[in-house]
Every structure is written in structure tokens, then in C-alpha cells.
DRENSE-619599 format. One line per 4 residues: number of its first residue (from 1); their letters; for each residue x, y, z negated of C-alpha. Coordinates in steps of 0.05 Angstrom, whole numbers, m for minus. Example, Ala and Ser with C-alpha at 12.3 -4.5 7.8 and 13.67 -1.06 7.14 Angstrom:
DRENSE-619599
1	as	246,m90,m156 ~ 273,m21,m143
This chain:
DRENSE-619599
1	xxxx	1987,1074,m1250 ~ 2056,1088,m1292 ~ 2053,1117,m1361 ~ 2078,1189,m1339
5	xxxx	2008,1215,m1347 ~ 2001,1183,m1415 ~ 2051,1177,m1459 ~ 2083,1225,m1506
9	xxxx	2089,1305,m1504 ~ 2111,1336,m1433 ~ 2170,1382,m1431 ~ 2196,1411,m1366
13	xxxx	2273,1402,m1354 ~ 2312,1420,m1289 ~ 2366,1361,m1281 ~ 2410,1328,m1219
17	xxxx	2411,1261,m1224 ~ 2488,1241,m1224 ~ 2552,1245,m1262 ~ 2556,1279,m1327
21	xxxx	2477,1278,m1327 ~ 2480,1274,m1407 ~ 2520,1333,m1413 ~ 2464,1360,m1362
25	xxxx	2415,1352,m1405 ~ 2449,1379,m1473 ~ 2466,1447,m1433 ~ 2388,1443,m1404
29	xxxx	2363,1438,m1474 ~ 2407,1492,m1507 ~ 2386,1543,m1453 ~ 2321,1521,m1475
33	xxxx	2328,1539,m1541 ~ 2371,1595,m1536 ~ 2321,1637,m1484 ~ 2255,1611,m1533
37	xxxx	2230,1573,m1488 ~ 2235,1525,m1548 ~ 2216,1566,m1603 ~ 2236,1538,m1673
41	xxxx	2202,1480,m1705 ~ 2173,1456,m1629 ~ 2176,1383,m1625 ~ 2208,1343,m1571
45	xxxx	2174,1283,m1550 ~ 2209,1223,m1567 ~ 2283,1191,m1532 ~ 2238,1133,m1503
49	xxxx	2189,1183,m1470 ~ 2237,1237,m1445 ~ 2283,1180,m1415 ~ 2218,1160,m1385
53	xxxx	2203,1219,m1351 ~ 2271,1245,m1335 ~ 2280,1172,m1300 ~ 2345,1170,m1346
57	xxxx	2367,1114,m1395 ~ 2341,1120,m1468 ~ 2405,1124,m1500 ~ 2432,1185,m1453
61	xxxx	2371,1217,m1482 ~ 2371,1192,m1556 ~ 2462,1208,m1549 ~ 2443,1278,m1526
65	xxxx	2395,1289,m1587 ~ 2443,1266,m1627 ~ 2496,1316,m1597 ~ 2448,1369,m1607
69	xxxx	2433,1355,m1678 ~ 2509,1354,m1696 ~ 2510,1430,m1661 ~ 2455,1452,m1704
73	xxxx	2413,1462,m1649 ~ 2356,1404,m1673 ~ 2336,1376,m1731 ~ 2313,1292,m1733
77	xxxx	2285,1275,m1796 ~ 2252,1206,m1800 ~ 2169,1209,m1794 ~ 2185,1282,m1765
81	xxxx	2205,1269,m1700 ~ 2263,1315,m1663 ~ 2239,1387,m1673 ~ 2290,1455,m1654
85	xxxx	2323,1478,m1706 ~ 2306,1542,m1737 ~ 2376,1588,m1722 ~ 2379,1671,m1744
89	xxxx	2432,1671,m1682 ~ 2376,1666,m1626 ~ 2353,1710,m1575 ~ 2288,1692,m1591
93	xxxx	2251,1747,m1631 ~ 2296,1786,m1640 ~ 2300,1864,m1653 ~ 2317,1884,m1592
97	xxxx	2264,1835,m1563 ~ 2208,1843,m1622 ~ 2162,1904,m1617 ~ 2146,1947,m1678
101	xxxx	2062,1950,m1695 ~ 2033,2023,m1698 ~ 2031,2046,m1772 ~ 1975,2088,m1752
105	xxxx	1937,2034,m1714 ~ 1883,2001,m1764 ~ 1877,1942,m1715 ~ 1951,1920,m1707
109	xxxx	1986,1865,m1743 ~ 2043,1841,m1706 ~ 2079,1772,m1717 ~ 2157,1778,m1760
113	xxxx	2129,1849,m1794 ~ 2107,1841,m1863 ~ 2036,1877,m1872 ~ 2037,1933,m1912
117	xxxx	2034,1923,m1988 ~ 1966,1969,m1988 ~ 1924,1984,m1933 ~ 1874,2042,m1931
121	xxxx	1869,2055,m1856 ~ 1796,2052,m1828 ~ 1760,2000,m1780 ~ 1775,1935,m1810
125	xxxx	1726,1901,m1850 ~ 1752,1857,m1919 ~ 1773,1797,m1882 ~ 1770,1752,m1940
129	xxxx	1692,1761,m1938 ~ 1686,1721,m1884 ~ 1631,1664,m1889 ~ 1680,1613,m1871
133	xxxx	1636,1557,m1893 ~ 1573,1578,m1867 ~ 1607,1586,m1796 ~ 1639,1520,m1797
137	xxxx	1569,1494,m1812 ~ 1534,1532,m1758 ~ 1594,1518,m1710 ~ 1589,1443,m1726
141	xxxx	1500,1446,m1722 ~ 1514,1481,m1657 ~ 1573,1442,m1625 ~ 1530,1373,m1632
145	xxxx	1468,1405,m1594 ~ 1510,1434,m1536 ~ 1497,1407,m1469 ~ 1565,1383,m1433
149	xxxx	1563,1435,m1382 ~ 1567,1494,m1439 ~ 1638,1480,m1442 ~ 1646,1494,m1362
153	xxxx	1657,1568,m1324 ~ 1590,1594,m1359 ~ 1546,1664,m1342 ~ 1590,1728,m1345
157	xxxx	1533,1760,m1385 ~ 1533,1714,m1435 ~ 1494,1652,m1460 ~ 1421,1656,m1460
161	xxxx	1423,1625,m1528 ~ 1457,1687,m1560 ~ 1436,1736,m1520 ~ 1362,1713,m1541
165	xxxx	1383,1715,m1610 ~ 1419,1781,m1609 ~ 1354,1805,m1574 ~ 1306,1790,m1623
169	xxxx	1353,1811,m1688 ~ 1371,1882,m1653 ~ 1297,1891,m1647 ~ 1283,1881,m1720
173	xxxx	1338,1905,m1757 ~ 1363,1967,m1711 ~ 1303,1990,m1670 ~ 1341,1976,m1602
177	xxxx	1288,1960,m1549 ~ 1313,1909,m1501 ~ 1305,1832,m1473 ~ 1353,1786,m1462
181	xxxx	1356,1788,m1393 ~ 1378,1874,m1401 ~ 1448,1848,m1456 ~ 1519,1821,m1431
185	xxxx	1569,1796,m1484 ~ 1632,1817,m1482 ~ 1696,1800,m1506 ~ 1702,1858,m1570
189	xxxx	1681,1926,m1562 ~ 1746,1953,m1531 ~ 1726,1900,m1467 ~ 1654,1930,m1473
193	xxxx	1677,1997,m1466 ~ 1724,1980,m1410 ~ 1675,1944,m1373 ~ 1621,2000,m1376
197	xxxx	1667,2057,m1358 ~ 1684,2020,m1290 ~ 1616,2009,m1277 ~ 1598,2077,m1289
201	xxxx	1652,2088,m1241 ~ 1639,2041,m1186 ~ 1564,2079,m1190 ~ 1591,2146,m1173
205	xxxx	1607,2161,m1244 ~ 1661,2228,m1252 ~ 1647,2254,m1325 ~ 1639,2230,m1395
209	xxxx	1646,2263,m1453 ~ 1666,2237,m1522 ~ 1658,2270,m1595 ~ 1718,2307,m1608
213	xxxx	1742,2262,m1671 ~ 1738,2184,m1662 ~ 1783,2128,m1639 ~ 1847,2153,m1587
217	xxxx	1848,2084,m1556 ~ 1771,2101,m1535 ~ 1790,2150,m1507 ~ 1850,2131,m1472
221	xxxx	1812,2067,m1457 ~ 1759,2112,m1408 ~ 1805,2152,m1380 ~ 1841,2088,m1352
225	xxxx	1772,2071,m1317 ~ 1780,2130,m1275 ~ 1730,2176,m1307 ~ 1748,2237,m1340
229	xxxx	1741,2252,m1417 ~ 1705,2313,m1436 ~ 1716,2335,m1508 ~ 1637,2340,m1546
233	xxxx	1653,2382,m1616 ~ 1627,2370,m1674 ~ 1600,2397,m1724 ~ 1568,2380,m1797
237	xxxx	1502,2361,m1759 ~ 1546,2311,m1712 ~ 1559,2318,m1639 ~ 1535,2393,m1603
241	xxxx	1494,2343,m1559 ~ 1456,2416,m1530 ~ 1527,2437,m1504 ~ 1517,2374,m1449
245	xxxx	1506,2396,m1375 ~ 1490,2368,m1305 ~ 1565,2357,m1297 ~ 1569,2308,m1337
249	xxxx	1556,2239,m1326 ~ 1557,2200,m1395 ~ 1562,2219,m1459 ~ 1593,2174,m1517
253	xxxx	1561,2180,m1593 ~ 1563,2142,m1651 ~ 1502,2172,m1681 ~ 1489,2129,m1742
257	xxxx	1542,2146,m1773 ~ 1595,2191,m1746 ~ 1670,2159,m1734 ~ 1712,2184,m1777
261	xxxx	1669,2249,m1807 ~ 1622,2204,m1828 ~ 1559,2247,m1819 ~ 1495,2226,m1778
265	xxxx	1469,2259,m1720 ~ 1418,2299,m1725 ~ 1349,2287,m1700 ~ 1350,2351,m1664
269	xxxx	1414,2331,m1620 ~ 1395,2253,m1614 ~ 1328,2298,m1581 ~ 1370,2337,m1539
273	xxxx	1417,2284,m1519 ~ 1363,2235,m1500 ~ 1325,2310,m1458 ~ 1397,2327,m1428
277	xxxx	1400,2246,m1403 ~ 1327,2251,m1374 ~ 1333,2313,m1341 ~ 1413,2297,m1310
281	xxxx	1392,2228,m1303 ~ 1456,2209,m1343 ~ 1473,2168,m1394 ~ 1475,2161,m1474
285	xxxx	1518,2111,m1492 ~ 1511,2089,m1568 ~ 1567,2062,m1599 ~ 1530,2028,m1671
289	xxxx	1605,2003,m1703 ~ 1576,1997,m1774 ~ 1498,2016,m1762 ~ 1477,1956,m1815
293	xxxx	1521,1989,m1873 ~ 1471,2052,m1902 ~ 1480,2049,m1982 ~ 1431,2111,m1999
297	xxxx	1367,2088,m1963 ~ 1341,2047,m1898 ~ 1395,2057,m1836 ~ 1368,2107,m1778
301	xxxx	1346,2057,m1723 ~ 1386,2063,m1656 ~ 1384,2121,m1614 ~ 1368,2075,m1559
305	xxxx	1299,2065,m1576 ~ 1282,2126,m1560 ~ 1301,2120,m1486 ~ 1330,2054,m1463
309	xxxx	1329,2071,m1390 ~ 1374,2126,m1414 ~ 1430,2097,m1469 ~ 1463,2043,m1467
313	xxxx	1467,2006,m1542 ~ 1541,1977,m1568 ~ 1545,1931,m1621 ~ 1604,1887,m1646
317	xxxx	1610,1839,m1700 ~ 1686,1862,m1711 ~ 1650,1895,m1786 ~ 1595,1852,m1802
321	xxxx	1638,1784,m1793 ~ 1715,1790,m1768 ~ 1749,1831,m1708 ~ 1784,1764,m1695
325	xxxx	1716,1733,m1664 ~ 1724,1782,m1608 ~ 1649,1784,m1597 ~ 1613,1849,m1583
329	xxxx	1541,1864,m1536 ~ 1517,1923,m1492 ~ 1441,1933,m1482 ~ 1439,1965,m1419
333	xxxx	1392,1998,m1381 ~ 1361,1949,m1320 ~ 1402,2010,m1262 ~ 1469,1999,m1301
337	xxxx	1457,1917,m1304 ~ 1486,1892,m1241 ~ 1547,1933,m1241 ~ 1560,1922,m1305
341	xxxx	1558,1840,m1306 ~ 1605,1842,m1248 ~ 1652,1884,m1282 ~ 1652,1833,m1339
345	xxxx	1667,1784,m1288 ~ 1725,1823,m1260 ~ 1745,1822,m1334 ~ 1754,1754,m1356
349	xxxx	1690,1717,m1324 ~ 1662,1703,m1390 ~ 1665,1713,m1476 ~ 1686,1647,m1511
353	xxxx	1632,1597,m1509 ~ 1637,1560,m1573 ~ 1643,1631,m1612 ~ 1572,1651,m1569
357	xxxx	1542,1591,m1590 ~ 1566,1590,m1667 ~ 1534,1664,m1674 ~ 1476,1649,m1643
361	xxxx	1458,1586,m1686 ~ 1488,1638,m1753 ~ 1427,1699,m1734 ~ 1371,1643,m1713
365	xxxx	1391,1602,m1783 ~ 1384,1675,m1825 ~ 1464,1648,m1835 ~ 1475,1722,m1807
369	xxxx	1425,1771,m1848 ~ 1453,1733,m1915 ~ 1526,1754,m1891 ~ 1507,1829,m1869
373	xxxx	1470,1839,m1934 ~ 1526,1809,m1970 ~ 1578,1854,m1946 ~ 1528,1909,m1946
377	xxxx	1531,1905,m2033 ~ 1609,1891,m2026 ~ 1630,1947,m1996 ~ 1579,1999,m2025
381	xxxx	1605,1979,m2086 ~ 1673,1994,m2060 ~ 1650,2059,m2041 ~ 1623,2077,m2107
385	xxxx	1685,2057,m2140 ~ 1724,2095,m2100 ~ 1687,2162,m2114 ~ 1681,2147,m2190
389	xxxx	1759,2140,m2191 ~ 1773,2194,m2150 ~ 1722,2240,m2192 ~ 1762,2225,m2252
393	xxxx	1827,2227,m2231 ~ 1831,2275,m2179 ~ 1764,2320,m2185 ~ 1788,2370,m2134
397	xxxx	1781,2317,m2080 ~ 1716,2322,m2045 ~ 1677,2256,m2019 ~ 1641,2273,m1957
401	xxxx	1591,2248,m1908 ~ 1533,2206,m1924 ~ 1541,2132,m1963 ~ 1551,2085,m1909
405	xxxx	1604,2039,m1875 ~ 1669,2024,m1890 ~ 1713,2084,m1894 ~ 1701,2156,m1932
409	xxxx	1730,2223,m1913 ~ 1769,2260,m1967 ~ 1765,2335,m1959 ~ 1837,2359,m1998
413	xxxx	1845,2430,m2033 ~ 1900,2480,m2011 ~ 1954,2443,m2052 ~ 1943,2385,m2009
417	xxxx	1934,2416,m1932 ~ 1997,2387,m1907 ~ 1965,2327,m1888 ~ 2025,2292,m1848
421	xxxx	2068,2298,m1905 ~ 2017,2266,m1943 ~ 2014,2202,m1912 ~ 2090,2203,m1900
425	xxxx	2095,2204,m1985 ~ 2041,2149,m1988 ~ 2077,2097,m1937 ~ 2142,2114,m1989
429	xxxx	2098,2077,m2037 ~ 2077,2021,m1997 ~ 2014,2056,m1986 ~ 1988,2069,m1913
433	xxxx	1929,2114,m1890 ~ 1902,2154,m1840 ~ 1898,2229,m1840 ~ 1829,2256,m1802
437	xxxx	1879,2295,m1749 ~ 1906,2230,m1730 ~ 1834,2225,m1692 ~ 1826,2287,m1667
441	xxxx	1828,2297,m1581 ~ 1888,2330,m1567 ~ 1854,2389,m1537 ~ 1809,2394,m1589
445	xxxx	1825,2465,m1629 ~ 1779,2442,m1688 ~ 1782,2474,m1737 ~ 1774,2412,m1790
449	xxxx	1787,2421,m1856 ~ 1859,2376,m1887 ~ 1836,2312,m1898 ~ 1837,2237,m1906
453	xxxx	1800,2178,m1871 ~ 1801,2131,m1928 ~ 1784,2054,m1904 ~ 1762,2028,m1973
457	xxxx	1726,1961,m1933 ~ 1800,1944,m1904 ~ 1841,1918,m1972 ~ 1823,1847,m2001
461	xxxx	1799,1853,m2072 ~ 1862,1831,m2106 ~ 1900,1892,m2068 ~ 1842,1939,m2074
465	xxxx	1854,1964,m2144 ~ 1934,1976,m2138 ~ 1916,2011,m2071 ~ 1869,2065,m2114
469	xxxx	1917,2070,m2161 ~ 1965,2092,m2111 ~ 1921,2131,m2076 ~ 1900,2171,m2147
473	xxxx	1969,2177,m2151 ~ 1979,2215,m2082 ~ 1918,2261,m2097 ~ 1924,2270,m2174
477	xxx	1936,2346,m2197 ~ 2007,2353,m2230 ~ 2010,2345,m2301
């Protein structure tokens, strides 16, 4: 056998053998650059191994480098190798080519745009709490007891060793009533969403309705399943859940604790929504973001448990560890199961194996319960220093909802109701939040009352006490 398949780093060049091949390959390798294809600081494998490959003679190759490096095109730096140059003149990345991340998204940072000097948006934990050193260690315990075939095309639903594990922690800590055999892991809770919405479809699924304030993208995530979105309103008890009816199909809550008004559903609607369910034979699907995060006494347990041939239970580890993991579960009822797991095939086959296994080994280790409770002190002591500040600096601001999760709603007085130009004077200060009309349905006539959805999980501690000082700022009476 040659060395082809061995040796050095591959790169793919078109070239006709002949006359003027070296001047070929220079105009080969600036196109390269020039489109990206060769984004800066790549490194091209070596004048011996590209001559190799190209079937050319090593010093066309290393005289074409060379060319290229007196262009500005490369840099060769001895122990460094060839690498492409870095060069403000190429196409790639530019502007016109570069797209510009959602201020009011709370999940986008994009590559080339500098993050925002102070972040209050909702729905991202503080990423610098993650337990980097207890998941190495349970990634490294786990990695060394995998079997061989792990690392192969594995179950759609998800390996039995998490879903076993997620099984028996769900159980303890959040009521849900399920088996292993009845969860599929999925790849975040967007994908989990996704997934369920087309298998409500493919099952003769028309309807679902969804509380009136909460994520747009979940909403504009089920309507691209083919189902369509019914507005539930709200109230200060939580979703009307007694305004369902045999039209509808599926109803989406987040019942623990509201998104964004932050107030828990109450036990006569999770009653009525679980009745409505039994009697339509529909479906209650429970989306638990940040169920583990109660400050004021013991979390409700999962509205699942009262009915799990009835709701479906969604959980993520997007709060409790990092959105980055992409790891998120659905405890479905044994009808929904089949359709569901091939829909998660359809979808990308199966969740990343070596983040399945890692999490698994973190909850059976009590790696997991250390990290919620951990986080659980962090940000209620966020939370408390938040309302403290604001009581002192701004008393006319109201906290509302109950003490949980990782984001408060701040109720402003008349000389605040302009809520857009609000947050248009707090991004002039390099401050950037979200205004509770930024999750409001279209259709929905409210009325809510001006206000904020403060995110006082998302900042890392060294930003968090500028951004409340520029918050106070925003919200502080005159004089």
C-alpha cells in the first residue's frame, strides 16, 4: 500500500497535470483562500506531503508556498508549519456574508459579534457554574467502562444507561411516574418539542394550544409541525386550563413555574387540565424548564404524576448544567411511544453518546444532585439580591411571581409603561433585556401590565453587579 492514506493532513485541490502546473496550483490555492474554503490560521500539510498527493515534485509545491507567502496569502514560520494568512480583504466573513444574532434572542451568540457588555435576558443559566471538573471525571469513569459498540449508530430513544438513571431521579426529585422503557432523549428541548409535535401529527393530531406568554420560537416551532397553535390566556392563577375543549388536541403548560409570569398553576386548573385530557382523550404536555429551582419551600411535583397516560413530561438540562450539552428527555405516555421514537429517528437517529453516558454516570454518582443544589443557593441568592437592590433603589418597581428559577418579572409604574423604549435606553448602555411583550402571541389582546423579564441566572458573577447597577439606573425615580 502507498502512503496516500497515511501521511500528513488531506486537502482537496483541482489541478491538470501539465505546463505551468506551479502557477496552477498558486491560483488553486488563492481561490482557496479567497472563497474560505481555507479559513485563516488552517494549516497546510507539509511541501513533501502535498507533492505527494498531487503526484507533483516537492519543490513546485514548497516554490508555490513560497510564492504565496511573498503575496501575503500564507504565513511559514519554523515549528508552525504553512498556515493561511489572516487578511481583513477576504470574502470570508464578511458583512455582507456574516449574519447579525437576535438582540432579543436569550439563546443566540453568534461568531465575529462581541456579546453584550451586560446581559439580563432570560433562559440561560450562569455558564461559569458549570461543574467542569466533576464532568470531566464522570466523562473519563464513564468513557473507560463503555463497551466498543456504544460509540456505533446507537437506540434513537436513547441509552438504557441514562434513560435508567433519568428514570429513577425524575421519580424522586419531581414526582414524574415513568420507566425507562416510556423516556426518549433528545437532542435539547427545541428537538423534543419538534419531535413530539410531528408525532402528534402523524397520529391525527390538528390542535394544540399554548399559554399565551412564553417562548415565540415554541411556538413557531409547532406550527412548523403542521399543527395549529391555539392561544391558552392567562391569568394570575396560570393557564385558564377550564377554557380547553374537545377541539383541541394538546395543550402545552409549564405549570411549575410559569414562563415568563412566573406564577404556578393552580391546583384547580392542573385538575381541570388533567379532567379536560381524560374526558377528550388529549394530551398535557408539561414543559418542567427550571422545576428543581423553588427558593420559598419544596418544588410542586410534576403535573404528570397525576395522569401519565395523559401528559407527556419535558425536562432539559439546558438550566441545571449548560444549554451547550444539548440533552433534554420526554416521558411519554406508552400510545404516544412509537410515534414518537421514530420521529426522533427522522430527526437525527440519535442524542450524542458520550454526553448520554457522562450524565448518566453524573445522576447515578449523586455528581448531579450536588450540582442542582448548588445552583439552586446560587441563583436564589441572585434573586434575593436583585429584589433587595431594586427595593432600595427603585421601590416603585414591583417583584412578582413566586421565588423560583432564573428570571423575575418587574411590574413598572406609569412613568415607566413604555416598555420598548425602555429596553431601547438600556441596550444604549450596554445593557440588554427583555420586555414581557416581547413573549406575548401575537393575537393575544392581554391585557398585561408594562413590564420586564429580568434573567438574573444569565450574567457571570463578575458582570452581575455592573448589570444591577445599570439596571437601577434604568428604573431609578429622577432625582
Amino acid at each position: 500500500m502507498g502512503s496516500w492514506a497515511t501521511a500528513g493532513s488531506d486537502l482537496h485541490l483541482d489541478l491538470t497535470p501539465g505546463p505551468g502546473v506551479r502557477a496552477a496550483l498558486e491560483r488553486a490555492l488563492r481561490e482557496a483562500v479567497r472563497s474560505g474554503r481555507l479559513a485563516p490560521g488552517s494549516r497546510l500539510p507539509s511541501s513533501r506531503a502535498l507533492s505527494r498527493d498531487l503526484g507533483l515534485a516537492r519543490n513546485t509545491v514548497a516554490d508555490a508556498y513560497g510564492q504565496l507567502v511573498a503575496e501575503g496569502w500564507l504565513t511559514a514560520r519554523q515549528g508552525s508549519g504553512t498556515r493561511v494568512a489572516e487578511r481583513a480583504d477576504l470574502a470570508y466573513g464578511t458583512a455582507a456574508r456574516r449574519r447579525s444574532p437576535d438582540p432579543a434572542d436569550p439563546f443566540e451568540t453568534l461568531p465575529g459579534h462581541p456579546a453584550p457588555p451586560y446581559d439580563l435576558r432570560p433562559g440561560s443559566p450562569d455558564l461559569s457554574l458549570f461543574p467542569r471538573a466533576a464532568w470531566l471525571a464522570a466523562a473519563r469513569r464513564a468513557l473507560n467502562r463503555a463497551s466498543n459498540h456504544l460509540l456505533g449508530y446507537t437506540d434513537p430513544q436513547g441509552l438504557p444507561e441514562l434513560r435508567q438513571a433519568l428514570a429513577a431521579y425524575l421519580a424522586r426529585t419531581r414526582g414524574v411516574r415513568t420507566d425507562p422503557g416510556l423516556l426518549v432523549v433528545c437532542t435539547g428541548y427545541v428537538q423534543a418539542v419538534g419531535v413530539l409535535g410531528r408525532a402528534l401529527r402523524a397520529l391525527g393530531g390538528r390542535r394544540i394550544a399554548v399559554e399565551a406568554l412564553g417562548f415565540p420560537d415554541t411556538r413557531r416551532g409547532l406550527r412548523a409541525t403542521g399543527l395549529a397553535v391555539d392561544r391558552l390566556p392567562l391569568d394570575g392563577r396560570g393557564a385558564r386550563t377550564e377554557l380547553l375543549g374537545p377541539g383541541t388536541d394538546a395543550v402545552l403548560l409549564t405549570p411549575a413555574h410559569q414562563f415568563p409570569a412566573g406564577v404556578p398553576l393552580h391546583p384547580d386548573r392542573r385538575t381541570a387540565a388533567v379532567a379536560w385530557a381524560r374526558a377528550c382523550g388529549g394530551v398535557v404536555v408539561e414543559d418542567d424548564y427550571d422545576g428543581e429551582f423553588r427558593y420559598d419551600r419544596q418544588p410542586v411535583g410534576a403535573l404528570q404524576g397525576l395522569d401519565p397516560d395523559h401528559a407527556v413530561y419535558a425536562g432539559t438540562a439546558s438550566k441545571s448544567l449548560a444549554p451547550g450539552l444539548r440533552l433534554a428527555w420526554l416521558a411519554v405516555p406508552p400510545r404516544l411511544l412509537d410515534a414518537v421514537v421514530a420521529q426522533k429517528r427522522l430527526a437525527d437517529h440519535h442524542s450524542p453518546v458520550l454526553d448520554q453516558l457522562t450524565l448518566a454516570e453524573l445522576i447515578d454518582s449523586g455528581g448531579y444532585d450536588r450540582q442542582v443544589r448548588r445552583a439552586r443557593l446560587h441563583y436564589r441568592r441572585r434573586r434575593d439580591r436583585l429584589t433587595a437592590v431594586l427595593a432600595e433603589r427603585a421601590p416603585d418597581v414591583a417583584v412578582t411571581g413566586i421565588a423560583a428559577g432564573l428570571h423575575a418579572v418587574l411590574e413598572l409604574p406609569p412613568r415607566l409603561a413604555d416598555e420598548a423604549a425602555l429596553a431601547a435606553r438600556a441596550a444604549q448602555s450596554g445593557l440588554v433585556l427583555n420586555t414581557l411583550g416581547h413573549f406575548r402571541d401575537p393575537a393575544d389582546p392581554g391585557p398585561y401590565p408594562p413590564a420586564l423579564v429580568v434573567g438574573y441566572g444569565t450574567p457571570p458573577d463578575h458582570a452581575f453587579t455592573g448589570a444591577l447597577d445599570r439596571l437601577c439606573g434604568l428604573l431609578a425615580p429622577p432625582g
